[in-house]
C-alpha positions as CSV (number, residue, x, y, z in Angstrom):
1,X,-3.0,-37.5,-67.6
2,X,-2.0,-36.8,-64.3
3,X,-4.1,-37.7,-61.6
4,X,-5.2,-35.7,-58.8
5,X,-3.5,-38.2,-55.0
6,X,-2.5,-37.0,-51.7
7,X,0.7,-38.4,-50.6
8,X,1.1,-38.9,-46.7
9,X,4.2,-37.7,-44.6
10,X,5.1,-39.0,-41.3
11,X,8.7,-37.9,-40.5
12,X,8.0,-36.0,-37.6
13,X,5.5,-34.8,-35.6
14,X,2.9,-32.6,-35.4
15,X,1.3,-31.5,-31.9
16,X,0.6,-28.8,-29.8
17,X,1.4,-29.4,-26.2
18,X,1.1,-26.3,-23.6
19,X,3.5,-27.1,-21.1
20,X,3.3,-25.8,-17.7
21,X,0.5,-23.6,-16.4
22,X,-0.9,-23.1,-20.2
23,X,2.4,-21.9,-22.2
24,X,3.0,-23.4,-25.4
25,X,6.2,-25.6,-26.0
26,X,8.9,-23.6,-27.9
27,X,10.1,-25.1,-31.0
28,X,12.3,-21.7,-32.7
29,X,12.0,-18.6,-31.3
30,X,10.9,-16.4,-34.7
31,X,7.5,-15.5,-33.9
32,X,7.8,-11.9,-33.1
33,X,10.5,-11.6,-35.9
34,X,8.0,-12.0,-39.1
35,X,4.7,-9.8,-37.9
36,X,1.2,-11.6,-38.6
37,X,-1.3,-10.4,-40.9
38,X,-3.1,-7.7,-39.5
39,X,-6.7,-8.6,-38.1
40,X,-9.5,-6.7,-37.5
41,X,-8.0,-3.1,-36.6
42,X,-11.2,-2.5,-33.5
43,X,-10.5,-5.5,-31.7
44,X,-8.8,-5.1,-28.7
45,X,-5.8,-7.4,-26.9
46,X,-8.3,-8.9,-24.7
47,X,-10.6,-9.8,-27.4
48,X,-7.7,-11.6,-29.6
49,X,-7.2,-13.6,-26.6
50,X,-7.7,-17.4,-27.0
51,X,-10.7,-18.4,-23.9
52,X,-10.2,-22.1,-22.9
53,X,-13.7,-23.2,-22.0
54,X,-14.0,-25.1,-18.0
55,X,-12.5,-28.7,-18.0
56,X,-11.0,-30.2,-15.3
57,X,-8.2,-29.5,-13.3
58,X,-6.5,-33.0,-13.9
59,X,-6.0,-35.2,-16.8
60,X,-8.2,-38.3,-17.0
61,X,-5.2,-40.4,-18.3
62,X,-2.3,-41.2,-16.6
63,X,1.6,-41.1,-17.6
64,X,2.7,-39.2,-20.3
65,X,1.1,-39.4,-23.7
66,X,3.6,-40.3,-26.4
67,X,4.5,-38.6,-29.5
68,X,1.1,-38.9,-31.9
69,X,2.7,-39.2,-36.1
70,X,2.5,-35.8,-38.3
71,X,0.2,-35.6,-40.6
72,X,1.3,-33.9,-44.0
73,X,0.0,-34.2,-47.2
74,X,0.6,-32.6,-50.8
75,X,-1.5,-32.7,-53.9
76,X,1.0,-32.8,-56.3
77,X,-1.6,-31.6,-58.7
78,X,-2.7,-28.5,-57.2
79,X,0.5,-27.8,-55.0
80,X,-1.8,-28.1,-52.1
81,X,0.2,-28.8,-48.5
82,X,-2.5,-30.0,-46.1
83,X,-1.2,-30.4,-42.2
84,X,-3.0,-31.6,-39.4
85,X,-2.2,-30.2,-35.9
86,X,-3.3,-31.5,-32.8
87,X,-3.9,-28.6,-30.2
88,X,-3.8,-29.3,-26.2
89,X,-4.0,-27.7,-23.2
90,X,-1.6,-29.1,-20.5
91,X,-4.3,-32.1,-19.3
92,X,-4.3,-33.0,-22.8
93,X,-8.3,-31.2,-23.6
94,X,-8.2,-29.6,-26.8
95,X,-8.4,-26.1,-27.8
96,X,-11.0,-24.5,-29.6
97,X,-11.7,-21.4,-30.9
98,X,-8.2,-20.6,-32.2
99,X,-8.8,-18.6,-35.2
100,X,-7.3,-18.4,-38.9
101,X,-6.0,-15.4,-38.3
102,X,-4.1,-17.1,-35.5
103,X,-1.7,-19.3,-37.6
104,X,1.6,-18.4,-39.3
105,X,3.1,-20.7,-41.7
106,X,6.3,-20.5,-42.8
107,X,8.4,-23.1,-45.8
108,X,12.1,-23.1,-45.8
109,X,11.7,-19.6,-43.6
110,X,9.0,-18.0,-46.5
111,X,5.8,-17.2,-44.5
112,X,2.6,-18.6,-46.7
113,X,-0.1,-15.8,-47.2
114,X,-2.7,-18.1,-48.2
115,X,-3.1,-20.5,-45.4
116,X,-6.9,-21.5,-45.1
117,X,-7.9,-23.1,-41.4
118,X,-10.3,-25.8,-40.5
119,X,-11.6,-27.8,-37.6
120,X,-11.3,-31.6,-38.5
121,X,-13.8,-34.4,-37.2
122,X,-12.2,-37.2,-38.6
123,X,-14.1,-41.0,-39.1
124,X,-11.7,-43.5,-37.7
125,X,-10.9,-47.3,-37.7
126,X,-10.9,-48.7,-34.3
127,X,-9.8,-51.9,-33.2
128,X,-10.8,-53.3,-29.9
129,X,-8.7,-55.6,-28.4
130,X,-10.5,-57.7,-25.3
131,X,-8.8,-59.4,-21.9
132,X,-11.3,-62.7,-21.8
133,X,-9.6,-65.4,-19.6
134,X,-7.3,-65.9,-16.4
135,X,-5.9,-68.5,-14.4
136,X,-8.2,-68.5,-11.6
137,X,-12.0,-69.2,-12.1
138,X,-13.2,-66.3,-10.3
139,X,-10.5,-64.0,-11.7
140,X,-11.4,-65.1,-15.6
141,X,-15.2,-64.0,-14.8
142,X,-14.4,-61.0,-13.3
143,X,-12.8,-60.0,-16.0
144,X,-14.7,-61.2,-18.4
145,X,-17.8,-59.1,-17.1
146,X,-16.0,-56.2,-16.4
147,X,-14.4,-56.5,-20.3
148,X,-17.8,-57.0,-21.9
149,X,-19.2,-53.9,-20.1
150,X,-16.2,-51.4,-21.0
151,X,-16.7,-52.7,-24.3
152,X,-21.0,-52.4,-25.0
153,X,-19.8,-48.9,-23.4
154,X,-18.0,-48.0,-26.2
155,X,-20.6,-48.2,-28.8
156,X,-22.1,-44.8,-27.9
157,X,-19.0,-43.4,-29.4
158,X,-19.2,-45.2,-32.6
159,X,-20.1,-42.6,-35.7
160,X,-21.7,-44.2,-39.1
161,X,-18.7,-43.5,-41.0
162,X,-16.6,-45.3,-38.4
163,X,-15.1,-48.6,-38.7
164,X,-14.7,-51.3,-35.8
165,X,-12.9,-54.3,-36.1
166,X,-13.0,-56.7,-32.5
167,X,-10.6,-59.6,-31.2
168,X,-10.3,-60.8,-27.9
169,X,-7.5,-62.9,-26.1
170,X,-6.7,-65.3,-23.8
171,X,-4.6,-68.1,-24.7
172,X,-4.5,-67.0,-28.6
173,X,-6.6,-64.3,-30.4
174,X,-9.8,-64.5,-31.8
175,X,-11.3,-62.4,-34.2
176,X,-15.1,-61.3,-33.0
177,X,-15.8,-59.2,-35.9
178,X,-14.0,-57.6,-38.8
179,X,-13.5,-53.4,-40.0
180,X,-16.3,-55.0,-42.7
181,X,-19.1,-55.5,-40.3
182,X,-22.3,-53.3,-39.7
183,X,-21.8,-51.2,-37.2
184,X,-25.2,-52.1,-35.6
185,X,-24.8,-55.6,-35.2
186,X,-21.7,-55.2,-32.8
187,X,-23.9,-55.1,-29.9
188,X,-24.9,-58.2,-30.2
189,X,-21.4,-59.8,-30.6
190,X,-20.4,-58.5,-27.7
191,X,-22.6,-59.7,-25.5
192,X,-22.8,-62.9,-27.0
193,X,-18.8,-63.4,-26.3
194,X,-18.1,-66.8,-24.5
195,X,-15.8,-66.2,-21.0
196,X,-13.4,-69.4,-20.5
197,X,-13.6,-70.7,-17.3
198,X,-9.6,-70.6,-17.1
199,X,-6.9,-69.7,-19.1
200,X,-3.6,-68.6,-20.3
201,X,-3.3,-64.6,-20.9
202,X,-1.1,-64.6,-23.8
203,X,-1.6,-60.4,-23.8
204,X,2.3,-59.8,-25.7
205,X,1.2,-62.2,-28.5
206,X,-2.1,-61.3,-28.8
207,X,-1.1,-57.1,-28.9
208,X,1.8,-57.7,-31.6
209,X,-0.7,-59.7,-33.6
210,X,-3.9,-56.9,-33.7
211,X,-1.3,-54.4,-34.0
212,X,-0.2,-56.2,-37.5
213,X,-3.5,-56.4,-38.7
214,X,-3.8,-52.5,-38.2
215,X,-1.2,-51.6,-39.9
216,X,-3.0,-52.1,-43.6
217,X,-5.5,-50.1,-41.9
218,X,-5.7,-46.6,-43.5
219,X,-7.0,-43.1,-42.3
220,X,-7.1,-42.0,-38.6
221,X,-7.0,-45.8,-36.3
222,X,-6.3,-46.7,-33.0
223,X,-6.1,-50.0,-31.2
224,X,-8.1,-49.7,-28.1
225,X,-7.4,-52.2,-25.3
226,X,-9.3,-53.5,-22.1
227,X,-7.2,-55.4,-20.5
228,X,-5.4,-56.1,-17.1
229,X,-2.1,-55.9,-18.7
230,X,-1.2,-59.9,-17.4
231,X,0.8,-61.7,-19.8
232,X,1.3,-65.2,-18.1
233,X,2.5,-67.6,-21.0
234,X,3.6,-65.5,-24.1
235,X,6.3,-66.8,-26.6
236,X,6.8,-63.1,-27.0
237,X,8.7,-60.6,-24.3
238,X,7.6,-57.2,-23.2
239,X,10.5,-55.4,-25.3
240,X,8.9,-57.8,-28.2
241,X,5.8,-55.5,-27.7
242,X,7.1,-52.2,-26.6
243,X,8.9,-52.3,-30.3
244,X,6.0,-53.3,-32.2
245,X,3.8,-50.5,-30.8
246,X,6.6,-47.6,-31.4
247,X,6.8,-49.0,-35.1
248,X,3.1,-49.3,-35.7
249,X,1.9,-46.3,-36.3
250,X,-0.9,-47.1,-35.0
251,X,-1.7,-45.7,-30.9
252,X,-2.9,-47.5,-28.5
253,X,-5.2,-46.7,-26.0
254,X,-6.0,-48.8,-23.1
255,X,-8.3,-48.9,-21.1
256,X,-7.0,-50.7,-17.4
257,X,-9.2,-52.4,-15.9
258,X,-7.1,-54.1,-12.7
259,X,-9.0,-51.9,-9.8
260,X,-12.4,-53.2,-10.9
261,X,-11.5,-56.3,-10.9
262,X,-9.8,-56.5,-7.7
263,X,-12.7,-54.9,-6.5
264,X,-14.8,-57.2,-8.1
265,X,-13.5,-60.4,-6.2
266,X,-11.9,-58.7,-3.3
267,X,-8.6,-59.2,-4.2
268,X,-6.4,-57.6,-0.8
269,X,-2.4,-57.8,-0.2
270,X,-3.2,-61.1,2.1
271,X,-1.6,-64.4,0.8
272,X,-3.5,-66.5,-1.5
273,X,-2.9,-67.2,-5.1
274,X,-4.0,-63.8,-6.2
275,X,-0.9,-62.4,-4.2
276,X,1.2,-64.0,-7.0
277,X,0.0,-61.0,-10.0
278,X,1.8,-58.1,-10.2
279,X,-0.7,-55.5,-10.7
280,X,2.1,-52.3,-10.2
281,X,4.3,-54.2,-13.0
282,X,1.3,-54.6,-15.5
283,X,0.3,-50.8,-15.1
284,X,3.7,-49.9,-15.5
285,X,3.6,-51.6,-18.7
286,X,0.6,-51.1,-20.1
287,X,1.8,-47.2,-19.5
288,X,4.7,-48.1,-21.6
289,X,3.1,-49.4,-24.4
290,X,0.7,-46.4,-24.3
291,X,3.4,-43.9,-24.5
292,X,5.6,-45.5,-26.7
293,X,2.6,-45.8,-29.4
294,X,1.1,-42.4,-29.1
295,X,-1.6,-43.2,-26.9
296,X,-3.2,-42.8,-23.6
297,X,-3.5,-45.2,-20.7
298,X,-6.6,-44.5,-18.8
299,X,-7.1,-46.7,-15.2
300,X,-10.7,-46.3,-13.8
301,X,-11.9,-47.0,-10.2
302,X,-14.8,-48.6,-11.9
303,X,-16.5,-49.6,-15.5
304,X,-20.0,-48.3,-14.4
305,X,-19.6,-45.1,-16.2
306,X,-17.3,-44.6,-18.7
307,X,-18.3,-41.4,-20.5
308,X,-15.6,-39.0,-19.6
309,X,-13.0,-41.3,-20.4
310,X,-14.4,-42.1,-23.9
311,X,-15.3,-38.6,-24.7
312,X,-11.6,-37.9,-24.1
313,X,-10.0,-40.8,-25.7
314,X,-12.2,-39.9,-29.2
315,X,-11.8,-35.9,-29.1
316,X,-7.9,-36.7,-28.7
317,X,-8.3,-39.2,-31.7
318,X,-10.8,-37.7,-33.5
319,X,-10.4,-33.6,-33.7
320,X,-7.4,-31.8,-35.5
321,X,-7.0,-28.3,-37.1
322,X,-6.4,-28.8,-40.9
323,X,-4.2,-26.5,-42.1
324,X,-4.0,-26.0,-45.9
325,X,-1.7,-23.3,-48.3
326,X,-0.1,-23.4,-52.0
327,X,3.1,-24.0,-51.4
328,X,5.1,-21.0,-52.6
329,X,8.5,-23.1,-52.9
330,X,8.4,-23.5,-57.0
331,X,9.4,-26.4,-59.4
332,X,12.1,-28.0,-57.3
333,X,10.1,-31.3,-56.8
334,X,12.2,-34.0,-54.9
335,X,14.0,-31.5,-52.0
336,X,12.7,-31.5,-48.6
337,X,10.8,-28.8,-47.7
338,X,10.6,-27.4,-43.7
339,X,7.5,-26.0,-42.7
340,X,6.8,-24.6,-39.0
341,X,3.6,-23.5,-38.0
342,X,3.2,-20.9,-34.8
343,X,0.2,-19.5,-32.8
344,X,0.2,-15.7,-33.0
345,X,-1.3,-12.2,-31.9
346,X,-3.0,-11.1,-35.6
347,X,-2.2,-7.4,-34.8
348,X,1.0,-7.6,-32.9
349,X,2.5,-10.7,-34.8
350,X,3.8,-11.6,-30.6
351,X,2.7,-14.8,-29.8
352,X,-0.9,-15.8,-28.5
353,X,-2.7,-15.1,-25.2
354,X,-4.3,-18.2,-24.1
355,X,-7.2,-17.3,-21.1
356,X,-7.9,-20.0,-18.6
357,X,-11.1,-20.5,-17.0
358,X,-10.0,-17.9,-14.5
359,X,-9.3,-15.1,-16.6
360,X,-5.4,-15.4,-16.6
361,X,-3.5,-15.0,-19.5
362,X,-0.3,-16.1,-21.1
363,X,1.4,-16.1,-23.6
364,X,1.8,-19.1,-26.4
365,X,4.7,-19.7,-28.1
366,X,6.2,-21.3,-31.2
367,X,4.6,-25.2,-31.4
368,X,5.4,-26.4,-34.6
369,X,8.2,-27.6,-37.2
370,X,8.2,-30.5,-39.7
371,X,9.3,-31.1,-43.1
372,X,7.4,-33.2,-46.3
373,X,8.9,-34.1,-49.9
374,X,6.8,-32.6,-52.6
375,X,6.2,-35.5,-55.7
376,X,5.6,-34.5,-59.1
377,X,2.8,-37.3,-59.1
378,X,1.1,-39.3,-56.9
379,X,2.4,-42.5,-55.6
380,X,1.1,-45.9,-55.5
């Protein structure tokens, strides 16, 4: 008897990115070609128009934020093609309120009638990875309480489906707690964590090393990092760990936390030994591996409130639109199918209006295309 599995895809990619003053990133310019299915016929342009709630006018992370892996599944029982698409403004704040009616799906050019829409809140697996140590005595505290803050921060985003799993690093890694541990008994491991007085920061070795142990990690995951971004004594090299997080799969997010702690112990440009850390080379790095992963690098003036950032960092991990249709393509099991998804006027079939907070619309565009193997039975 065949059993009933979803098979995940991850070939290409599936986000939404408005580039510009709010316009949508073109990826084949069809959508006016194949009309949408007709909506509502008393609602006028302006009410078809996608609102974008107030946010503000800047991103809170810096740098670009890398390509995040498509999502694609198929039942091979049910010939059920599930896609999860990520949907952002050009700050990187998601979109709501885009409708059903609003998507047009189209395999190997067919347009899918039966498309059902969703707004996804996915539990995830998050592993935190912690900066304790440092060659100078002052600099190792410093960091070490500005660490174990960012870190008890974090808890207040923690759901109780959610899994955490926590290491921290100086000269090697240490495992705090494991994706197995109750959720309410973190607290206290954090603030119980013991701060060297002086160390190595082996940060390369320690980062290819958590980013192996997520990778048996299954369902939505990040690796989460507070750190500095100072690697001092590392068997590994910077392109070691710029290639490990592009293959991961798994995106990092970090979490800088240099300006406090130069704040912290009044670190200046004067001479001293402090004058030998490159703090513009770490941020450009821990940028790097951000991107490269599919993250975000956030780089706070200070660790006192962290809210914004958080709520950011988990709506960009957590929240998707789930897009799921019968796939119309028959019995040829085994050929790659394309699928491309775009944003449409229900009435008009042209693309989307998106409204800002200001009233002005534009229009959006084609965002989507992608491609899965359908399986005549589950693997693995």
């Amino acid at each position: 008897m065949q059993r009933k599995a979803w098979r995940k895809l991850t070939d290409g990619i599936i986000i939404v990115a408005l580039q510009g003053p709010m316009l949508l990133a073109v990826s084949a310019p069809q959508a006016a070609a194949q009309t949408a299915r007709a909506g509502p016929p008393n609602r006028t342009a302006a009410a078809r128009r996608i609102h974008i709630p107030n946010r503000p006018a800047t991103a809170l992370f810096q740098g670009p934020q890398g390509k995040q892996g498509a999502e694609i599944y198929f039942d091979p029982v049910t010939g059920l093609v599930t896609l999860k698409i990520l949907v952002q403004d050009p700050n990187g704040y998601f979109i709501p309120n885009i409708r059903r009616e609003n998507f047009v799906v189209y395999e190997d050019g067919v347009r899918q009638q039966n498309a059902t829409v969703e707004i996804e809140h996915a539990s995830v697996s998050v592993g935190l990875l912690l900066e304790y140590g440092g060659r100078y005595q002052a600099l190792s505290k410093a960091i070490g309480e500005e660490v174990s803050r960012t870190a008890y921060e974090f808890l207040d985003q923690i759901g109780r489906n959610d899994k955490v799993a926590v290491w921290k690093y100086g000269d090697t890694i240490e495992e705090v707690s494991d994706f197995s541990q109750a959720l309410d008994t973190l607290g206290s491991s954090l603030t119980g964590l013991w701060k060297p007085p002086i160390s190595e920061l082996n940060f390369y070795d320690a980062l290819i090393s958590a980013l192996g142990r997520m990778r048996a990690v299954k369902g939505r995951k990040a690796l989460i990092v507070l750190s500095t971004g100072f690697d001092t004594f590392s068997k590994a090299t910077y392109q070691d760990v710029l290639l490990a997080a592009r293959q991961s799969g798994t995106p990092i997010y970090v979490i800088n936390i240099a300006q406090p702690v130069r704040e912290s112990i009044g670190i200046g440009a004067g001479p001293g030994p402090y004058a030998r850390l490159d703090w513009k080379r770490a941020k450009k790095e821990l940028q790097g591996l951000a991107t490269a992963s599919g993250g975000r690098l956030y780089s706070p003036q200070s660790t006192l409130n962290l809210t914004g950032i958080y709520d950011d960092l988990m709506e960009n991990l957590r929240v998707r639109y789930v897009i799921t249709y019968k796939s119309t393509g028959g019995a040829d099991h085994g050929a790659r199918r394309a699928v491309r998804v775009e944003l449409v006027d229900p009435i008009t079939g042209r693309p989307l209006e998106i409204v800002d907070a200001n009233g002005g619309a534009v229009r959006s565009k084609v965002f989507f295309e992608d491609s899965y193997v359908p399986q005549t039975s589950a693997e693995g």
